[in-house]
C-alpha positions in Angstrom: 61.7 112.6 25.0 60.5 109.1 24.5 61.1 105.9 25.3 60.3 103.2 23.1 59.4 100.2 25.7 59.7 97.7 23.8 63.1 98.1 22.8 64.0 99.2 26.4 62.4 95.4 27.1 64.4 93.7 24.7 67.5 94.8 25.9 66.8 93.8 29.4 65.6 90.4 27.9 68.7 90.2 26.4 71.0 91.0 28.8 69.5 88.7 31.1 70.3 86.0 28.3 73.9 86.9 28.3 74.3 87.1 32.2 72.9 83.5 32.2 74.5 81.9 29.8 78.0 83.5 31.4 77.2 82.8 34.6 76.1 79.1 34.2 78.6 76.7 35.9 81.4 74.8 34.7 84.7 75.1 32.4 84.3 76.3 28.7 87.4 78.9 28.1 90.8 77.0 27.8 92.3 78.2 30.5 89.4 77.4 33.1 89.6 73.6 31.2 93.3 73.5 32.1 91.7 74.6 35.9 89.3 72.0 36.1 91.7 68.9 34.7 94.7 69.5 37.0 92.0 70.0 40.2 90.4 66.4 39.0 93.5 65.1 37.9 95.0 65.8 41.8 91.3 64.0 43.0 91.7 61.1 41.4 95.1 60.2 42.8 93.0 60.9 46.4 89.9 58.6 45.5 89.3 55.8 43.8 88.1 55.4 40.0 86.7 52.1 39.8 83.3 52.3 40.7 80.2 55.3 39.3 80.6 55.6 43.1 83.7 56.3 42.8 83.2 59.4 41.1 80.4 60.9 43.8 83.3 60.7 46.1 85.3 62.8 44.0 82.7 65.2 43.8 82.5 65.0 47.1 86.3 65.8 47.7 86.2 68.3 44.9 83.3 70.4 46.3 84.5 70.5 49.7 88.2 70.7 49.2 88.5 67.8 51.7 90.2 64.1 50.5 88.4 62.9 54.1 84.8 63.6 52.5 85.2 60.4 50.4 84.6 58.5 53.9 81.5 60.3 55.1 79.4 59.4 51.5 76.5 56.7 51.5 74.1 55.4 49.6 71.3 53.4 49.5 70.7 51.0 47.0 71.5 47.0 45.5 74.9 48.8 45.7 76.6 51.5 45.9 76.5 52.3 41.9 72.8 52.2 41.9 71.5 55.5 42.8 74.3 57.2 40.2 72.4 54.8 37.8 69.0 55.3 38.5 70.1 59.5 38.6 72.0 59.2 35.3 68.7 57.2 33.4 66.6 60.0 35.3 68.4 63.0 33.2 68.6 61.1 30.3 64.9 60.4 30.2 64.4 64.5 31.0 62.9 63.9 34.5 62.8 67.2 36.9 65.3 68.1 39.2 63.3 69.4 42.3 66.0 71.5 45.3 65.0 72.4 48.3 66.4 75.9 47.6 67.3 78.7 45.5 70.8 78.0 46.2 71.1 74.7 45.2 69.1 75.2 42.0 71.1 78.0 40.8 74.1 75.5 41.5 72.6 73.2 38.8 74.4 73.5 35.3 72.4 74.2 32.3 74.5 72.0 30.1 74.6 68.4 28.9 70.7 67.4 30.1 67.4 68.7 29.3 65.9 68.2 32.6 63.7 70.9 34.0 64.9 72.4 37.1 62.7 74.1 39.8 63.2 75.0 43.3 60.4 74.0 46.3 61.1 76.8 48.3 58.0 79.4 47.5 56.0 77.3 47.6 53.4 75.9 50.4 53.5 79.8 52.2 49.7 78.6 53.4 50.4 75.7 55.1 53.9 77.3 56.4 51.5 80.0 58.1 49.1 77.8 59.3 51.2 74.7 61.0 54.4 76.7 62.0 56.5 74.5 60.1 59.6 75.8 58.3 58.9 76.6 55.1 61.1 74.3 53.4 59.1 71.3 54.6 56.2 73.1 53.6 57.3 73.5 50.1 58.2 69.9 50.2 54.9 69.0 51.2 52.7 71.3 48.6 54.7 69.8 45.4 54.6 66.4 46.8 50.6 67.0 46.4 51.1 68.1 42.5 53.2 64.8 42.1 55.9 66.6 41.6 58.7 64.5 43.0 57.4 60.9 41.4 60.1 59.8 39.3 62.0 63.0 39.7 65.8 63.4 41.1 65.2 65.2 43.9 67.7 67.2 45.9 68.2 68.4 49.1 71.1 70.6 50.6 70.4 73.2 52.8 67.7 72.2 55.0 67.4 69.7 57.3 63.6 70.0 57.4 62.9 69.3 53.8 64.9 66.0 54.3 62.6 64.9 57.1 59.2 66.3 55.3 60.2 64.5 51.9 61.6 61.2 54.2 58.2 61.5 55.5 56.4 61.8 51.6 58.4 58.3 50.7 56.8 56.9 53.7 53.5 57.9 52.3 54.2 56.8 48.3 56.4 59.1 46.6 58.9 57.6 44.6 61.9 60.2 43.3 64.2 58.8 40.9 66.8 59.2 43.2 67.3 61.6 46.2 70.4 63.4 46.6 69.9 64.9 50.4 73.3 67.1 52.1 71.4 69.1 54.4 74.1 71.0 56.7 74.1 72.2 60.4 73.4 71.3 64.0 70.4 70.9 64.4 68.9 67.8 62.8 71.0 67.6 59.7 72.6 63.9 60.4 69.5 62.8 62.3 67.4 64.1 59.2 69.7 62.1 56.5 70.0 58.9 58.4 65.9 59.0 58.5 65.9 59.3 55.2 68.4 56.4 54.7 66.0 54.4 56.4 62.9 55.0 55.0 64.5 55.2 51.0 66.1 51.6 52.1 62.8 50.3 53.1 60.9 51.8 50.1 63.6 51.2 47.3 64.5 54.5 46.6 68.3 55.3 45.6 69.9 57.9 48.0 73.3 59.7 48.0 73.7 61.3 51.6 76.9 61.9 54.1 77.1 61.5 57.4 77.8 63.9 60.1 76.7 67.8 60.5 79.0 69.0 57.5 77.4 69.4 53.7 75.8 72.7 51.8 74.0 73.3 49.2 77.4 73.5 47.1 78.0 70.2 47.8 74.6 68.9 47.1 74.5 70.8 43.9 78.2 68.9 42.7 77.0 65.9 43.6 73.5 66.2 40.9 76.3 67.4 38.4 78.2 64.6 38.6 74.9 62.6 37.8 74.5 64.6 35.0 77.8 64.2 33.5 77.3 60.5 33.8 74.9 60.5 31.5 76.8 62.4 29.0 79.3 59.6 29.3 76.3 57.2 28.3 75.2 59.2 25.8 78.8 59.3 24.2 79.2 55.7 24.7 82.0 55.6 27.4 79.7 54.8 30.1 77.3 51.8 30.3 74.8 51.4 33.0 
């Protein structure tokens, strides 16, 4: 018996399609809309809706379950609004979305921008090997050399590391779009965010961050939606920056 390949490849192609398209995030069926409405609709009477920083601490709340989160959001900027501006012209001008990890990218809906999205992690295994650094801030470091985070929204929610090493590239030049950075844990997580505060202050990059140990790569992924969806709002007029 035979197998003809390249049907056998076209079905797996296809499948793969379908699996991606299902699993990417966010409400389409009526019933998961209903969801979504009454779980913002409860937000909103927790946080403010004045400001476009108003609705990052919603996200906030709404990723982590938490109506305290609103508190432990900052940003860097003129004022608050400013980095959700300078994100939301960022996807609406197709700039790249650069994560730290695999986890945060896949976290990234595929609707409502045209943005490339790639993942650091995989890359910089040489220098990784060489320095003993952690690979994240390896990765950082390599695509910083290809230019890769110049005018980019770059996001950070897993590792503490990759906050520091990409803190450490705005030092040196680099200028992201905007960074979103909610590296969680222990060990270096605040201390990593508020360095990064500092140096995107001093350098005039926009930054979303929390403070304290508490954040994820959910949260960082919720918050990069939320800039996307306020530039659907600008594209559909109800929004103006």
């Amino acid at each position: 018996m035979t197998t003809n390949t390249d049907d056998a490849t076209d079905g797996k192609a296809n499948s793969e399609d379908d699996f991606e398209e299902y699993a990417d995030l966010g409400a389409t069926t009526s019933n998961a809309m209903d969801i979504a409405e009454t779980s913002m609709d409860r937000v909103r009477k927790l946080v403010p809706d004045e400001t476009l920083a108003d609705r990052i601490r919603q996200k906030s709340v709404h990723a982590t379950g938490d109506p305290e989160f609103q508190y432990l959001m900052r940003f860097t900027g003129a004022d608050d609004d400013e980095p959700i501006r300078a994100g939301a012209r960022a996807v609406l001008d197709e700039q790249p979305i650069v994560t730290d990890i695999t986890m945060v990218k896949a976290g990234i809906t595929g609707r409502g921008h045209d943005c490339p999205v790639q993942k650091a992690i995989g890359n910089g295994a040489e220098l990784a090997a060489e320095t003993g650094m952690t690979r994240t801030a390896a990765s950082v470091l390599e695509l910083d050399k290809q230019g890769v985070y110049d005018g980019a929204i770059a996001v950070v929610g897993n590792a503490p590391t990759a906050a520091l090493a990409l803190a450490d590239c705005i030092e040196d030049g680099t200028r992201p779009a905007v960074v979103v950075a909610t590296p969680v844990g222990f060990v270096k997580a605040a201390e990593s965010r508020k360095r990064l505060r500092g140096v995107a202050a001093e350098h005039g990059v926009p930054t979303i961050t929390n403070v304290g140990r508490r954040g994820g790569s959910g949260l960082a992924a919720g918050l990069t939606n939320e800039l996307v969806h306020v530039a659907s709002d600008v594209r559909e007029g109800v929004v103006d920056l």
